[in-house]
C-alpha positions in Angstrom: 10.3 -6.5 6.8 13.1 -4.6 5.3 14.8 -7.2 3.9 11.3 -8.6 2.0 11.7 -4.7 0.5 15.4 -5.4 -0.7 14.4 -8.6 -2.0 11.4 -7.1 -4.0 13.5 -4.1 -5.3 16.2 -6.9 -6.6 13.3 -9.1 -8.3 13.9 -11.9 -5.8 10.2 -12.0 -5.4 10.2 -15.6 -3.8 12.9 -14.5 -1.2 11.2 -11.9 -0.3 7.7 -13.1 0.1 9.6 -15.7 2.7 11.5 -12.7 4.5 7.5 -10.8 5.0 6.1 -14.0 6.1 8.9 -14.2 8.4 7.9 -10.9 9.7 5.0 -11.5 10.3 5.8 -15.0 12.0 7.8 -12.6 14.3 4.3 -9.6 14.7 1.4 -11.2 13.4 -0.7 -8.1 13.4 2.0 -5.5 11.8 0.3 -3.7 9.4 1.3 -3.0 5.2 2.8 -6.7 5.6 -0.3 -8.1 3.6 -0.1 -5.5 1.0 3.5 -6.1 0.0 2.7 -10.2 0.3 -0.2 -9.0 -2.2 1.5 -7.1 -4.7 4.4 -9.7 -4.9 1.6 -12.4 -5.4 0.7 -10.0 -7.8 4.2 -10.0 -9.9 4.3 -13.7 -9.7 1.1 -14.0 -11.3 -1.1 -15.1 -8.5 -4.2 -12.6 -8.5 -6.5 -15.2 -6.5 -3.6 -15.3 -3.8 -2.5 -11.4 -4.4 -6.8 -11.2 -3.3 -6.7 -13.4 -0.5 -3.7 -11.4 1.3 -4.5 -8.0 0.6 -7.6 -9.4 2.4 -6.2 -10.1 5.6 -4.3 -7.0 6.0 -5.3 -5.2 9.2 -4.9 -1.5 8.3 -7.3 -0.1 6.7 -6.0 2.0 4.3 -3.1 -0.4 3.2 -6.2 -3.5 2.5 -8.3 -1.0 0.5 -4.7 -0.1 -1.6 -4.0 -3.9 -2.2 -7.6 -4.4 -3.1 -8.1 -1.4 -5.2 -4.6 -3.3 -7.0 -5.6 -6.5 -7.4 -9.3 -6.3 -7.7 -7.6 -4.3 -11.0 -5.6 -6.7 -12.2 -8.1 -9.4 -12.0 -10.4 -7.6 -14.0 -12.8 -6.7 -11.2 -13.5 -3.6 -12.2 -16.3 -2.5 -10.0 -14.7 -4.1 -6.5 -11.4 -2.4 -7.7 -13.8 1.0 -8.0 -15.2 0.7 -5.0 -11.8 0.4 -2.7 -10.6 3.1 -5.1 -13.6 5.3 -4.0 -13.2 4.3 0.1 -9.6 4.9 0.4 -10.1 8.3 -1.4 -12.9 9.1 0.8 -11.6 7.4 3.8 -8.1 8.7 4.0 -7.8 11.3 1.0 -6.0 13.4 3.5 -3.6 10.6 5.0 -2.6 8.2 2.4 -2.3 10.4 -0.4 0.6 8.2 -1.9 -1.0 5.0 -1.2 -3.8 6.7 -3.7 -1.3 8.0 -5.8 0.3 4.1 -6.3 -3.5 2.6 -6.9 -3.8 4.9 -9.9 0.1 4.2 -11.1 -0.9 0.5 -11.2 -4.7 1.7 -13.1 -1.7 3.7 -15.4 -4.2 6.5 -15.2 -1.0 9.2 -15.1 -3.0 12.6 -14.5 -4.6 10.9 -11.3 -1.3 9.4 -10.2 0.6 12.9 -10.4 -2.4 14.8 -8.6 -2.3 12.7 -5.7 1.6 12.6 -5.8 1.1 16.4 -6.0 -1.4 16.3 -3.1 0.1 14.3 -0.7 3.7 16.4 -1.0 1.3 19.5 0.4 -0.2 17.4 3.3 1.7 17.2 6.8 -0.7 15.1 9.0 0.1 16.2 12.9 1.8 12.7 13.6 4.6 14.6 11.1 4.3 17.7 13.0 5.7 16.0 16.3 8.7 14.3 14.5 11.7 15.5 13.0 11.8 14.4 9.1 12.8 10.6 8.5 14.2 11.4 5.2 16.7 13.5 3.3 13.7 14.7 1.2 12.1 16.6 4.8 9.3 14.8 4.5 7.5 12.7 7.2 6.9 9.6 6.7 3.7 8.2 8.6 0.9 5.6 8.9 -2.6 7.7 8.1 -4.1 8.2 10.6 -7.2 5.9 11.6 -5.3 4.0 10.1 -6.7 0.5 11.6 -10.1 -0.5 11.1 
């Protein structure tokens, strides 16, 4: 899974759609898989595909974030609304970053920087039993409930 992120980060978008599919090959049912294969859909220019994968991913929160995304970018506005609205109500305390990306890719910047703001104030207790994964202090987590 790492390796489809380096991929992404260097614009090798194909090569790194091939190293997430690998991953999954490897744990079908790991979770955020589907929406990273969605948003690199996305960057190719494949909404209808970017759709279908954020579609099939298994968490929750992650599926609504993709959808929120490409629903967007496909000009869907009220489908994009509505998993906009869900994962705020839904996980407005856990994914606060996932919300904060939703509205970075809408390029509505005051909503973007509240949630950004909001999610560096929430610890969720998952954090509370870990030491930080980053230099930053931070926790870094799946939200909780986050299957569905």
């Amino acid at each position: 899974m790492y390796l489809g992120h380096i991929h992404r980060s260097a614009g090798r978008y194909a090569e790194s759609i091939a190293a997430v599919r690998k991953a999954l090959e490897l744990a079908p049912e790991r979770i955020v898989s589907h929406l990273l294969l969605s948003l690199l859909q996305l960057a190719l220019g494949r909404v209808e595909e970017a759709i279908a994968e954020a579609e099939r991913e298994p968490a929750l929160f992650a599926r609504l974030c993709a959808l929120a995304i490409t629903h967007h970018a496909a000009g869907h506005e009220a489908e994009a609304d509505r998993a906009r609205r869900d994962l705020e109500n839904n996980f407005g305390d856990t994914a606060a970053y996932q919300i904060a990306i939703v509205n970075a890719a809408r390029l509505d910047r005051d909503r973007t920087f509240e949630w950004l703001d909001r999610g560096s104030r929430t610890v969720t207790p998952a954090c509370r039993s870990r030491r930080p994964s980053r230099p930053s202090g931070r926790c870094t987590t799946i939200p909780a409930g986050a299957r569905s």
